[in-house]
C-alpha positions as CSV (number, residue, x, y, z in Angstrom):
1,X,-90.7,-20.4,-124.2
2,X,-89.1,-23.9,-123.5
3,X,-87.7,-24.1,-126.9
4,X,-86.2,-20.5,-127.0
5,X,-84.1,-21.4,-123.3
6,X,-83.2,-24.9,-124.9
7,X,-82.1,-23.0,-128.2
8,X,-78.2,-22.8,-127.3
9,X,-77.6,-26.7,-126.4
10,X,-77.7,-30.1,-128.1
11,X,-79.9,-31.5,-125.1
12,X,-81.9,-28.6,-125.2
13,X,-81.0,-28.3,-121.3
14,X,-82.9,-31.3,-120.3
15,X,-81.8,-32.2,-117.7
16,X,-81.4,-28.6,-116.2
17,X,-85.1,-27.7,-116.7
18,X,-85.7,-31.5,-115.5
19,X,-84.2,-30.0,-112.5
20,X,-85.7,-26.7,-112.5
21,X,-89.4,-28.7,-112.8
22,X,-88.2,-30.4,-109.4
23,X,-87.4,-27.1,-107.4
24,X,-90.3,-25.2,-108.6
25,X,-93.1,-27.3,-108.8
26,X,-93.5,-27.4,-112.7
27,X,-92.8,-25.8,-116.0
28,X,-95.2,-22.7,-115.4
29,X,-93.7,-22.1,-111.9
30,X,-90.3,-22.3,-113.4
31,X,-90.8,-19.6,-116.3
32,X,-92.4,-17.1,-113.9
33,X,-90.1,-17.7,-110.6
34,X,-86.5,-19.4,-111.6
35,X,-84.0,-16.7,-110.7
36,X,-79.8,-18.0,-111.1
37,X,-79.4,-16.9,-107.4
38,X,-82.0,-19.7,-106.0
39,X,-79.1,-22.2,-107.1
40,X,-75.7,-22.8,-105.9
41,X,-73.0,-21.2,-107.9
42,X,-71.2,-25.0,-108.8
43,X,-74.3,-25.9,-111.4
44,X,-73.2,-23.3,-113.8
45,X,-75.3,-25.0,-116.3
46,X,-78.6,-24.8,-114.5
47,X,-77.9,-20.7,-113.6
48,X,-77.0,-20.2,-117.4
49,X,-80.8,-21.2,-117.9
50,X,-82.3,-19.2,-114.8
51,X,-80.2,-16.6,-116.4
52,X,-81.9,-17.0,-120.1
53,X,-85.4,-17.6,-118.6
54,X,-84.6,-14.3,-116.5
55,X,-83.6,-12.3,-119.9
56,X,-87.2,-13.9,-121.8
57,X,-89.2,-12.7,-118.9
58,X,-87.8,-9.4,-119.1
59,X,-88.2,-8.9,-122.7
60,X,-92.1,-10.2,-122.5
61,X,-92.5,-7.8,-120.0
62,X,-91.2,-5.0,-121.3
63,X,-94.5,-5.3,-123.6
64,X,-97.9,-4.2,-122.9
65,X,-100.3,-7.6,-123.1
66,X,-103.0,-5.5,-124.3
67,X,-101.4,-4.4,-127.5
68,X,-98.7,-6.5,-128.2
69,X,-98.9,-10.3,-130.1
70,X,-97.2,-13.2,-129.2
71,X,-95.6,-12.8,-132.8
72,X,-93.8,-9.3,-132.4
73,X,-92.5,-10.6,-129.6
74,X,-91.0,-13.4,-131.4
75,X,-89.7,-11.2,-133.9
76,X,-87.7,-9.3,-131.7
77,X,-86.0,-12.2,-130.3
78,X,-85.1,-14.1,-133.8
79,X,-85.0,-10.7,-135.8
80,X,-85.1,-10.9,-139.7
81,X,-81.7,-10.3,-140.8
């Protein structure tokens, strides 16, 4: 999950999640609570990864645990072109 939100920048959003880790607790408490309106409009940066950790969470929910892998869910987000 860290590497799909870090896809999109040449630091991988270090210092955002680095951030993130400090507000939430740690990495787990990040993916399953970060929302883009628990931080202040002016760090753009760190809501564009709330946002993108908001869109992942969505999409793995959107699938039922019990009869879904780990890899069809990774197919959807990098389909095969």
């Amino acid at each position: 999950m860290r590497a799909y939100v870090g896809l999109t920048d040449d630091d991988h959003f270090a210092p955002e999640i680095a951030e993130l880790k400090h507000r939430y607790g740690n990495l787990t408490n990040v993916f399953r609570s970060a929302s883009p309106d628990d931080v202040p409009k002016q760090k753009k940066r760190i809501r564009g990864v709330c946002g993108r950790i908001v869109e992942l969470r969505k999409v793995i929910d959107a699938h039922d645990p019990q009869s879904t892998t780990a890899d069809q869910i990774i197919d959807e987000l990098f389909p095969v072109d």
